[in-house]
VMD Tcl script that draws the C-alpha trace (Angstrom):
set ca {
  {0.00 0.00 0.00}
  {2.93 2.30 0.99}
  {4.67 1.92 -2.50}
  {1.23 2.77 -4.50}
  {0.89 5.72 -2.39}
  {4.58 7.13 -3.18}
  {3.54 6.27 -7.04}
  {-0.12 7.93 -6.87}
  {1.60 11.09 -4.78}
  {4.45 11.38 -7.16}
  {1.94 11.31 -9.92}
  {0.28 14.30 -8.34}
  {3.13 16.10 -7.85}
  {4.01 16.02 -11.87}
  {0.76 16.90 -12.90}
  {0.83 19.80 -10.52}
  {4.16 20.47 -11.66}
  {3.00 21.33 -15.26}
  {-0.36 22.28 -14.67}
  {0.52 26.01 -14.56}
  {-0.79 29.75 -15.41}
  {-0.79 28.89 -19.45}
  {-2.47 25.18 -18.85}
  {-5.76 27.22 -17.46}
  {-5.88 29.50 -20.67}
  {-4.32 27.48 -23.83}
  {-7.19 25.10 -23.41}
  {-9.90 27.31 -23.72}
  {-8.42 29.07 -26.58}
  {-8.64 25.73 -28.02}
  {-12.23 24.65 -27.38}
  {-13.42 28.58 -28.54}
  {-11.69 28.12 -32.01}
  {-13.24 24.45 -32.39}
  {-15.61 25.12 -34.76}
  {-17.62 22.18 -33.30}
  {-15.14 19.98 -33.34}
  {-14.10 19.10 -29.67}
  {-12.32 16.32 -29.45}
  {-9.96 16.55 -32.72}
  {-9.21 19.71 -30.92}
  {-8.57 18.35 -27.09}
  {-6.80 15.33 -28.87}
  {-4.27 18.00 -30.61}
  {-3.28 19.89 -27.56}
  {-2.95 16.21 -25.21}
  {-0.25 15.42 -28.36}
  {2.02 18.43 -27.98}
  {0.41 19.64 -24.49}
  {0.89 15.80 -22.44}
  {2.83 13.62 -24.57}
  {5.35 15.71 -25.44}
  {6.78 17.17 -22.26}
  {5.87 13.39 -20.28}
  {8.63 11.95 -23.06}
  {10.80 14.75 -22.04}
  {10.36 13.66 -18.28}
  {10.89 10.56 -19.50}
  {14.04 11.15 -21.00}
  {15.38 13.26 -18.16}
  {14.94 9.78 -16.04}
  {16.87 8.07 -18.49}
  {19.88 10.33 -18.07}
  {19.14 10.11 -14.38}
  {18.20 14.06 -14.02}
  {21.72 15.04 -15.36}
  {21.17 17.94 -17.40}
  {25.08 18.41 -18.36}
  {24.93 14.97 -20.19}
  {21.61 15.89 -22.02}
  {22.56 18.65 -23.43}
  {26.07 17.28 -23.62}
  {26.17 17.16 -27.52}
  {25.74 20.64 -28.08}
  {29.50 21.14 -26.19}
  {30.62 21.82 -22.58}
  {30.32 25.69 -23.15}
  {26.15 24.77 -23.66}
  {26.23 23.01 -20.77}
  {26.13 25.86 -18.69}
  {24.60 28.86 -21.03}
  {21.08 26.42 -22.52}
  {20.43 25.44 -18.35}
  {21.24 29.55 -17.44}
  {19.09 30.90 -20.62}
  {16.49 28.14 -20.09}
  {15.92 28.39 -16.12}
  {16.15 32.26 -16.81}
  {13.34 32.25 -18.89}
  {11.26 29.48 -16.97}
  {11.84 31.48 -13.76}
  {12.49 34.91 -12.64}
  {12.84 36.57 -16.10}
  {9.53 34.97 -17.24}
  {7.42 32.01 -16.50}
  {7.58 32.53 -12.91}
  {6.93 36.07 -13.25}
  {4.00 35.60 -15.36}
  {2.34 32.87 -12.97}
  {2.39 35.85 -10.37}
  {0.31 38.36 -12.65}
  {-2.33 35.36 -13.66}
  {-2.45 34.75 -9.20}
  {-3.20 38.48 -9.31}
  {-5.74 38.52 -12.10}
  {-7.81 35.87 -10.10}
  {-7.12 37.58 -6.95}
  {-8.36 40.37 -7.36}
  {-12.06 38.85 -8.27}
  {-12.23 38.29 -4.55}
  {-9.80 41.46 -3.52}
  {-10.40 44.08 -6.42}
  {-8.85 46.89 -4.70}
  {-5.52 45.10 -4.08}
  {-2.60 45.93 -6.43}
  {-0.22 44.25 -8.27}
  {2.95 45.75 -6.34}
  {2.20 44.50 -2.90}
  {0.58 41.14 -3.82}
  {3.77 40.45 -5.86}
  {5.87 41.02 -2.59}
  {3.54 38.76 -0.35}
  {3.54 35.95 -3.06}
  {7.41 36.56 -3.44}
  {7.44 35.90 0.13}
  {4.86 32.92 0.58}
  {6.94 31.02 -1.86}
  {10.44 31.52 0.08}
  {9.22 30.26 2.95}
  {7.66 27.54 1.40}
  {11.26 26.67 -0.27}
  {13.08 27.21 2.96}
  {12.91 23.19 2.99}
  {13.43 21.87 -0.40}
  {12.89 18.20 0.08}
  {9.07 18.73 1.06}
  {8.28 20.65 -1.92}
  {7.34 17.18 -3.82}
  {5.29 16.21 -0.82}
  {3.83 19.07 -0.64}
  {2.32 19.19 -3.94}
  {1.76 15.95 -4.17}
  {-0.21 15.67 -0.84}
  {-1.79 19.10 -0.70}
  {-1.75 21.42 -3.50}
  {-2.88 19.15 -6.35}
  {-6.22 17.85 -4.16}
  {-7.17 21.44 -3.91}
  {-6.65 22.57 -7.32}
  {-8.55 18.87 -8.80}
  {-11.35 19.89 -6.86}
  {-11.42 23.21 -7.59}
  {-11.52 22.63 -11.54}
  {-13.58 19.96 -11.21}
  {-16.54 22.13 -9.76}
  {-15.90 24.94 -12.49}
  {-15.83 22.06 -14.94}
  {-18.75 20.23 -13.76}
  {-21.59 22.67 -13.28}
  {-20.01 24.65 -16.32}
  {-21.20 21.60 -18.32}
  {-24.64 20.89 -16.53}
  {-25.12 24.79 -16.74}
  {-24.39 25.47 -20.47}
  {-26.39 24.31 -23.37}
  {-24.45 22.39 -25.91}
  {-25.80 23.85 -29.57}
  {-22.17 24.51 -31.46}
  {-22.47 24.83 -35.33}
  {-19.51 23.61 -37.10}
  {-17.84 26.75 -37.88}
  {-14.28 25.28 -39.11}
  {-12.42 21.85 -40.45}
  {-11.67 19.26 -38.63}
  {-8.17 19.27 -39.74}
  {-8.14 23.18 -38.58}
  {-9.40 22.23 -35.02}
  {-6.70 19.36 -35.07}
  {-4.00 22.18 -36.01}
  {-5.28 24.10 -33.23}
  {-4.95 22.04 -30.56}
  {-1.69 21.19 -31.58}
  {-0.46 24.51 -32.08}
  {-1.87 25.32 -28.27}
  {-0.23 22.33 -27.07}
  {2.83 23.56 -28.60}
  {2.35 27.18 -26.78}
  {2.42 25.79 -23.14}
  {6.55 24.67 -23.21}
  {5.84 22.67 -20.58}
  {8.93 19.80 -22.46}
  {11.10 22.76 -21.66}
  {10.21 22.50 -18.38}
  {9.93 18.48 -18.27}
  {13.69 19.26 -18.25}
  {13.95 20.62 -15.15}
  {11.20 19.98 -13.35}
  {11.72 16.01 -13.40}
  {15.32 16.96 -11.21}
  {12.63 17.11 -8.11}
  {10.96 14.22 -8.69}
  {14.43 11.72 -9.60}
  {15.67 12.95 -5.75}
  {12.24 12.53 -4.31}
  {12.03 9.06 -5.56}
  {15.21 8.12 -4.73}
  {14.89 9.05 -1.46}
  {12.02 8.26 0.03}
  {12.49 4.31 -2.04}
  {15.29 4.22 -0.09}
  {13.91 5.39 3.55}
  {11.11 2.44 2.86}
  {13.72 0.09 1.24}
  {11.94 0.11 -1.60}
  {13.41 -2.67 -4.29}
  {11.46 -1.38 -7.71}
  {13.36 0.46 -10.25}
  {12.94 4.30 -9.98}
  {12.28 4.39 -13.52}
  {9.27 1.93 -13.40}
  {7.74 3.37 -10.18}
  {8.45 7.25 -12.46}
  {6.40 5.26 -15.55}
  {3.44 4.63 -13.03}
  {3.27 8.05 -12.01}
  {3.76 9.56 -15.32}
  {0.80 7.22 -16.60}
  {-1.37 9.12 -13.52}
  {0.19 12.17 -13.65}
  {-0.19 12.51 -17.64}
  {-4.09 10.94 -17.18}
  {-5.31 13.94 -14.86}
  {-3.43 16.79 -17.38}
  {-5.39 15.22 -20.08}
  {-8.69 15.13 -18.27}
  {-8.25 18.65 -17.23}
  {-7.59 19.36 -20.57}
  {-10.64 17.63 -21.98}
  {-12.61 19.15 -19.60}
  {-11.73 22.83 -20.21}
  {-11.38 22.20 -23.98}
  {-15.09 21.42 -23.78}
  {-15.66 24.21 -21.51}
  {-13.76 26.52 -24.31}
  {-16.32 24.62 -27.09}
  {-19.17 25.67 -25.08}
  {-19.26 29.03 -24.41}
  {-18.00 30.29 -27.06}
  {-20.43 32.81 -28.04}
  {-19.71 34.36 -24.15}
  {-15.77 34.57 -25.00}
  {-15.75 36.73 -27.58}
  {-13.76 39.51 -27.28}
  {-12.84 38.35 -23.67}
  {-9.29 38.15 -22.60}
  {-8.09 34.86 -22.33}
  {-6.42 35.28 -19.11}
  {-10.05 36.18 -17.93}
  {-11.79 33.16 -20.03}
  {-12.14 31.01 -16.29}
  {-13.54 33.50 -14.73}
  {-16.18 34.29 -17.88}
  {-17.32 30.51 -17.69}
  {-17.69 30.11 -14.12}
  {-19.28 33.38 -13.76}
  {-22.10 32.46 -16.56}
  {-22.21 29.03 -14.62}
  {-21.96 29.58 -10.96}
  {-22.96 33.19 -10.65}
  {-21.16 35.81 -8.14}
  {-20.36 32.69 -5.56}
  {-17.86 31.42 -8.48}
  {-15.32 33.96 -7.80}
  {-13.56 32.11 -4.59}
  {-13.51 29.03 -6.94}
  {-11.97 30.15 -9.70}
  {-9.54 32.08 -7.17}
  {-8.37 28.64 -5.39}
  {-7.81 27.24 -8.47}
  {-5.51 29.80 -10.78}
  {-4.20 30.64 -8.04}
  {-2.70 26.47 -7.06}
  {-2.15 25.52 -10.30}
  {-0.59 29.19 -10.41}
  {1.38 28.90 -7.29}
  {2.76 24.83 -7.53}
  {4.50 25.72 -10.46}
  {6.17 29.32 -9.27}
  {7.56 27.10 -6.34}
  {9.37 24.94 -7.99}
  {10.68 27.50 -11.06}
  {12.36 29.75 -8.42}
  {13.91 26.41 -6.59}
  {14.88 25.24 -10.02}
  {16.81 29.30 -10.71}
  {17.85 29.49 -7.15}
  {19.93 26.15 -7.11}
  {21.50 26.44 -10.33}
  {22.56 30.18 -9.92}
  {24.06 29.02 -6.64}
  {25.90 26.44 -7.74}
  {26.74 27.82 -11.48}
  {26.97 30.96 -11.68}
  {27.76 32.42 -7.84}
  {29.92 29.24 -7.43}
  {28.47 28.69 -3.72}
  {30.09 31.76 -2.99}
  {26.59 32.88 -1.35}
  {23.83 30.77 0.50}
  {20.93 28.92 -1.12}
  {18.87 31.73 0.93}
  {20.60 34.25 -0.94}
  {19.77 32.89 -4.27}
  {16.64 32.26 -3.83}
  {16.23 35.66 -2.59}
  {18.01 37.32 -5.56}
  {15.76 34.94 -8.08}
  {12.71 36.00 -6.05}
  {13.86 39.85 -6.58}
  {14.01 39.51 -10.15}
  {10.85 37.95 -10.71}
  {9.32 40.67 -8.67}
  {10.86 42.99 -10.54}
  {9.94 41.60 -13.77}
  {6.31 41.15 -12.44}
  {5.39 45.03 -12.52}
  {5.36 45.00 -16.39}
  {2.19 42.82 -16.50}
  {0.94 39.73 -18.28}
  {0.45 41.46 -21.91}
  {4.85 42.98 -20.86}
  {6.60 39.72 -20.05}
  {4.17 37.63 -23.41}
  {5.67 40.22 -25.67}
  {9.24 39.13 -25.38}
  {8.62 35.26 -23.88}
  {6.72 33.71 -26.45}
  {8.67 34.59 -29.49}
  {12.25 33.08 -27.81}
  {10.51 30.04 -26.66}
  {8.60 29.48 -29.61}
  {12.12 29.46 -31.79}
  {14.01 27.06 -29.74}
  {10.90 24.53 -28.74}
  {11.21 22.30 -31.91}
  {14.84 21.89 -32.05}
  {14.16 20.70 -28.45}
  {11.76 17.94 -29.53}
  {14.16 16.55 -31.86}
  {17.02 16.90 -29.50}
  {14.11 14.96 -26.67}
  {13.86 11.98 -29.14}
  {17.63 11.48 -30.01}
  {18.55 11.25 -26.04}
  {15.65 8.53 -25.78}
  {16.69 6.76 -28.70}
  {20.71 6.69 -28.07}
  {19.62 5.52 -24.41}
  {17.37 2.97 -25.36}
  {19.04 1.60 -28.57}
  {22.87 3.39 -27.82}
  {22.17 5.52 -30.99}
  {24.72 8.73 -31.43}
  {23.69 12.33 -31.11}
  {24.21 13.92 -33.86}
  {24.31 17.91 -33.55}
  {22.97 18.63 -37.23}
  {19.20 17.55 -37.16}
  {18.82 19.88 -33.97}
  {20.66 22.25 -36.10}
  {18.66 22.07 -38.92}
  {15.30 22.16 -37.11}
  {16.42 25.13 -35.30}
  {16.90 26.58 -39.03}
  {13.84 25.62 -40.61}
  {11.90 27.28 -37.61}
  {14.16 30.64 -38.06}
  {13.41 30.26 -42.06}
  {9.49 29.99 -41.42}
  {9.14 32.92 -39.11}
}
mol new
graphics top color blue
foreach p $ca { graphics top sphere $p radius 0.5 }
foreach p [lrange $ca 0 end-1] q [lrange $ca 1 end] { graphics top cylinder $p $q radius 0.2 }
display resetview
């Protein structure tokens, strides 16, 4: 019983991992540009949106959560400048940044008159101190934060679907919808995170198999989780693709980082706002935790050389992303999107060469991820 619940809370703790401020509005882009055809749609963005980055995970465990050695064949210089660029951009200079304006954009439907300045430092704050111990941070989403947020979007999700009435003409192709969801699967970069990310769950594993003298191999108790962890990001996905689908006609025009609140308003009514709060503001939250322990470590150890505390860091990577914060959702999308969109193909192919040359002892070759990196540069 004790080894299915390390499997079924480790499988928690990865779907919480990725289920973060984009995974709450890519999927209702998606169902609102259906054209009446839902599932083609949901299927595209589970392809590039839950596949994708679980393979990346999955190769991470094959290379034992050694990022030097997968990124080896680009060169021991890339070594250290992809992780810096990469956890730079997932953390303080963006992503992590970004998941504080979306906690403020639902906050505020309970606190309107509270700005973005001050909520930034509290947040800034709440996650420190949640850090402070780094080896309950798996735990801790596993056990805690991923109930909350299930529940939460499975209330919006439910009475959303009870609530609306399903009437959607077919407005597009279902090769377009298809597209769609792929495209919008593409748009979350959550394989760029899969990178990093799965560094918290190899330790966690490792340890706790070993405190209950565990005998299975890490990777097939990881494969378990995945298979839950992977299940719930495509239900959720599913669910708010159909949401997206449905009210359609009441999303026009409306912002998509304010698309939750639409639905569960036209649902629920004035009583939705605490909902929708508790939920952007977990799935929100469990990923900000673990992109500023992801910066924090590596600029201690990297780039500051140990020369200051792990407090320190996380403090400077917490100052940056507060920093960065003030310039607003709409700000920090106008210069993310574009950089992650050019490099998130070439990082597909490079995902698929690691897994093959560990499973079959193929080479990595540097020119496909070259030439991928090319084509994308040519096309935009």
């Amino acid at each position: 019983m004790k080894n299915h619940y390390l499997t079924i809370t480790t499988g928690f703790a990865l779907f919480s991992m990725f289920f973060g401020s984009g995974n709450l509005v890519f999927p209702i882009e998606v169902g609102k540009a259906s054209g009446g055809h839902f599932l083609l749609a949901a299927l595209g963005i589970c392809l590039t949106g839950v596949v994708v980055p679980f393979l990346g995970a999955f190769a991470m465990m094959l290379y034992k959560g050694n990022t030097n050695s997968f990124f080896g064949c680009f060169g021991k210089l890339a070594t250290f400048w992809f992780p810096l660029v990469a956890l730079a951009l997932m953390g303080p200079f963006g992503v992590l940044a970004r998941c504080i304006t979306v906690m403020h954009g639902s906050f505020v439907l309970l606190f309107p008159d509270v700005p973005l300045i001050p909520f930034s430092i509290g947040v800034c704050a709440l996650i420190f101190f949640i850090t402070l111990k780094k080896n309950r941070i798996v735990p801790c989403l596993g056990k805690l934060m991923t109930p909350f947020l299930l529940l939460s979007l499975i209330v919006i999700a439910s009475v959303g679907v009870y609530a609306a009435s399903w009437s959607v003409p077919v407005s597009t192709t279902a090769w377009t919808s298809l597209k769609t969801g792929i495209f919008q699967g593409y748009q979350t970069m959550d394989l760029l995170a899969a990178f990093f990310f799965s560094t918290f769950v190899i330790g966690h594993l490792e340890q706790d198999m070993a405190e209950r003298n565990d005998t299975r191999s890490p990777l097939k108790v990881f494969f378990e989780a995945a298979l839950i962890g992977g299940g719930l990001l495509a239900a959720v996905y599913f669910g708010l693709v159909l949401l997206g689908e449905m009210y359609a006609p009441q999303l026009a025009g409306v912002p998509p980082v304010e698309m939750l609140g639409v639905i569960a308003y036209e649902a629920i009514g004035p009583m939705s706002a605490p909902i929708v709060c508790v939920a952007v503001v977990l799935a929100c939250l469990t990923t900000a935790i673990v992109l500023a322990s992801l910066f924090a470590d590596f600029f201690h150890k990297e780039v500051v050389k140990e020369k200051i505390s792990l407090k320190q860091s996380m403090i400077v990577t917490l100052a940056i992303a507060f920093a960065v914060s003030t310039f607003e959702f709409a700000g920090i999308a106008r210069f993310l999107g574009p950089i992650l969109e050019t490099i998130y193909p070439a990082l597909i192919v490079l995902t698929l060469l690691n897994i093959s040359s560990k499973l079959w002892g193929h080479p990595v070759y540097r020119w496909p991820i070259a030439l991928t990196l090319g084509l994308k540069l040519f096309w935009v």
